[in-house]
N, C-alpha and C positions, 0 to 999 in steps of 0.2 A: 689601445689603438685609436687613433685621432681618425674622427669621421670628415670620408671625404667631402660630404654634401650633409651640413647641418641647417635644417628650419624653425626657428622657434616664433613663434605665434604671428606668424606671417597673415596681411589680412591686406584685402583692398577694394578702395570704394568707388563707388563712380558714381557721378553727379547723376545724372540721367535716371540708368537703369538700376540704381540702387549697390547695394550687396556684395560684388563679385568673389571676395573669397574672405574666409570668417578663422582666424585664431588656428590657423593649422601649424603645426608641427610635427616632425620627423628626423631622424639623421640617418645616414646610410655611410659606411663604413664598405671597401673595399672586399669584391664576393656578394655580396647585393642585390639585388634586382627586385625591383620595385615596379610591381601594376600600378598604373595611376588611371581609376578606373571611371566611369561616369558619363550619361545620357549629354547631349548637346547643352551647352549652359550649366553646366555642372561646376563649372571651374577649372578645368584641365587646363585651358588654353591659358589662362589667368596667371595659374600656380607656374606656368612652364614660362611664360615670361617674365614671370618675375624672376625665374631662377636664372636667366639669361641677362639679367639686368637690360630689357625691352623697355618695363614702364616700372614709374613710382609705385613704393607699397609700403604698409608699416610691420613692425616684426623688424628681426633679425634673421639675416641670410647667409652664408657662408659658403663658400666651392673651395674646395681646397683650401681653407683660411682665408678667402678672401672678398670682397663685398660685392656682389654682384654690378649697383649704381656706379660707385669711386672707382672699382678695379677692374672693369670690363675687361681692358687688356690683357689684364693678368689671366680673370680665368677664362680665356679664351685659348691660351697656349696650352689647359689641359680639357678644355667642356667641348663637345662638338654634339650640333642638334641637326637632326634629320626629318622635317615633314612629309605629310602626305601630298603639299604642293610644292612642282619643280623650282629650285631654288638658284640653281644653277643657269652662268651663261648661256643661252641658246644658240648666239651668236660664234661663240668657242666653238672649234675643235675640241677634241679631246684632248689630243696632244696639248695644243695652247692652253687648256686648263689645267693639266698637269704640269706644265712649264713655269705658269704662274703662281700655284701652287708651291713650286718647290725655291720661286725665287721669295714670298713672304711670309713661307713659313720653315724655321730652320731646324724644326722638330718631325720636317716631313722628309722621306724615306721612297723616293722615284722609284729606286729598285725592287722596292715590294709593291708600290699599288701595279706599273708593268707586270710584274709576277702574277698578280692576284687578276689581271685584266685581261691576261694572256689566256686565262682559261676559259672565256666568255666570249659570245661573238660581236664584242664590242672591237672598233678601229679607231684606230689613231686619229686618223684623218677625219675620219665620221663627223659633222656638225654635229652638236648636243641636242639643238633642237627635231634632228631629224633621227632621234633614238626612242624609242618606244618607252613610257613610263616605268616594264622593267629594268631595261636598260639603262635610264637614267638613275635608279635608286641602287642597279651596281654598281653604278658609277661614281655616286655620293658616297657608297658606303668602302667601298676601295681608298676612295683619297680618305676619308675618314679611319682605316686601317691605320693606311701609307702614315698617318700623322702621329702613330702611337699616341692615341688621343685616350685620356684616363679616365673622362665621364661621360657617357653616351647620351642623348636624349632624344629618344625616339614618340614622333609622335604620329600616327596614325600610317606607320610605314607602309607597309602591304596593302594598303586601300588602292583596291582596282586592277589587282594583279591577280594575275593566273596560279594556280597550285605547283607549277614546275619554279615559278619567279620566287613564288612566297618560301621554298623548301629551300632554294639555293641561298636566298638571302638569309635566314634563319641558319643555314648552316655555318656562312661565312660571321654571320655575327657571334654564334658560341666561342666559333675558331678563335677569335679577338679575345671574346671574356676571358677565354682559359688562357690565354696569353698574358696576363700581366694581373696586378691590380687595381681591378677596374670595379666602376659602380656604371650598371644601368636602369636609367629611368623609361621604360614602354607606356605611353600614353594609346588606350586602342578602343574600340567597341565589343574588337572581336577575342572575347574573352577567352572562350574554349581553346583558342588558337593559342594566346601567349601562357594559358596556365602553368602548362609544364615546365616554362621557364623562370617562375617568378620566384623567387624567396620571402619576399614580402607585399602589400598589397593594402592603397589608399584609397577607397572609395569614397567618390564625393555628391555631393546633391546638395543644388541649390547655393554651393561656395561653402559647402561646412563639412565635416567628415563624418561619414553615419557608420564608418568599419576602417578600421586600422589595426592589423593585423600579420603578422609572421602565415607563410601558409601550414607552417607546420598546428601551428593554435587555431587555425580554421577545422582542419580535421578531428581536433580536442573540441573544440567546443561545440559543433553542429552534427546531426545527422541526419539522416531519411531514414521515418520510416513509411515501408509499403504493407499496410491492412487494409482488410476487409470494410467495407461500410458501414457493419455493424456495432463497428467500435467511434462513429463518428463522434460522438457525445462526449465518451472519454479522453479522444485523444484532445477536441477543442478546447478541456480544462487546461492543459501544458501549454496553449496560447502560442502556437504553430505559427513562424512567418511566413509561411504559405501554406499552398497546398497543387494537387496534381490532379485533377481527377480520372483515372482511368476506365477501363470497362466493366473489368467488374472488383477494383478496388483505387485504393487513393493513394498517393504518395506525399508525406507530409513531411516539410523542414521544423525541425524541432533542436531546443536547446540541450547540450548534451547529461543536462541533470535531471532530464528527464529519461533518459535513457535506461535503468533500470525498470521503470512502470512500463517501459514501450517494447521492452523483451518479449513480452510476451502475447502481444497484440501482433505481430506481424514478423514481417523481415527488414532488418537493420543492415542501411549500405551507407558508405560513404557520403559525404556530402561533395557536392560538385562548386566552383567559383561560381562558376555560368547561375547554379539554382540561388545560392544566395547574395550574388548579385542582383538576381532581378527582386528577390524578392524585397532586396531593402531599397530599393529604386520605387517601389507601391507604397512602402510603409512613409506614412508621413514622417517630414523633417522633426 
């Protein structure tokens, strides 16, 4: 199977501030979902414009076969990107955005984003600017539906919305994935939140990658354990990327080969994204 979204040693520099993203590479293949993880200046914003063909980079890029810089056009008829700042007309209507919509773009589908908008108390008529930031990102993400659009690119979606906005739009975006073959890319802070939807997961620092990973081989390869403090001596030989301190014991991130010596110091739980995220965000580059 030909991946829909190939990176190979993608890198980009900038006069000024040096660095911005260093030799990174991945491909995602249809079923997908890719965290693109990482503290402010990380490279997120970087990687994701380059995947947009925004700005120059060096590497090889690919959306669907095709070059991000030369073909913009091209993958624009299957890539659609969604920020955490409003993108859209303010001046529109709805209606008039949707009208426009369906007059330049011929892979988009009127009768389902109406379907999908009918069930929200978004209006036709409604000015865009006078909709609430949840209302504005069901609204990106409807016409994004409407377009039967094959790469998603979310970056910091749910930033500043409510728990009822975050659940509804999480809901409608699965609705999509399961719908076709599709690859998404979530660009977020808020880790705990997209874990459960990820299948795979790039964490970056500094424009470099310090964890690239299946989630499935996150759970193989890391654990927690929680012991007593007694054992603190021991457990520091295993050279722990972190630790937790509790009340009256610690919880420590640990490589999973050490996991037979750690049997019997404590109790062995799963490891979490959120814990080893932050702890390779400490650990120096």
């Amino acid at each position: 199977m030909s991946a829909l979204v190939s990176v190979q040693n993608a890198s980009k520099q900038y006069s000024k501030q040096g660095e911005g993203l260093h030799d990174i590479s991945f491909e995602l293949q249809a079923g997908q979902v890719l965290g693109l993880l990482g503290h402010n200046g990380a490279g997120k914003s970087t990687l994701i414009n380059a995947l947009l063909g925004a700005h120059e980079y060096s590497g090889t890029i690919r959306i669907n076969g095709f070059e991000p810089l030369t073909q913009r056009d091209k993958i624009m008829q299957s890539l659609s990107y969604i920020s955490d700042v409003n993108v859209l007309p303010g001046w529109m209507t709805v209606a008039q955005l949707l009208n426009y919509t369906e007059g330049v773009h011929t892979g988009f589908d009127r009768h389902k984003a109406d379907e999908l908008l009918r069930h929200t108390n978004i209006k036709p008529r409604t000015r865009i600017k006078a909709l609430s930031k949840g209302m504005k990102v069901q609204l990106h993400l409807a016409v994004v539906i409407a377009t039967n659009t094959q790469i998603l690119i979310l970056d910091e979606p749910t930033l500043g919305l409510d728990l009822v906005y975050r659940e509804t739009f999480y809901r409608h975006l699965l609705e999509w994935f399961h719908d076709g073959e599709r690859v998404l890319i979530i660009a977020s802070h808020e880790v705990s939140e997209i874990e459960h939807l990820l299948t795979d997961v790039l964490i970056l620092k500094q424009g470099r990658s310090v964890l690239q990973s299946s989630m499935e081989a996150i759970s193989e390869d890391y654990f927690i354990l929680d012991a007593n403090d007694e054992h603190r001596m021991q457990i520091e030989t295993m050279n722990p990327l972190s630790f937790q301190k509790g009340l009256a014991s610690t919880k420590w991130l640990l490589s999973s080969h050490h996991a037979k010596q750690a049997e019997a110091l404590g109790a062995i739980y799963e490891v979490k994204l959120a814990d080893l995220f932050l702890a390779l965000q400490k650990e120096a580059v």
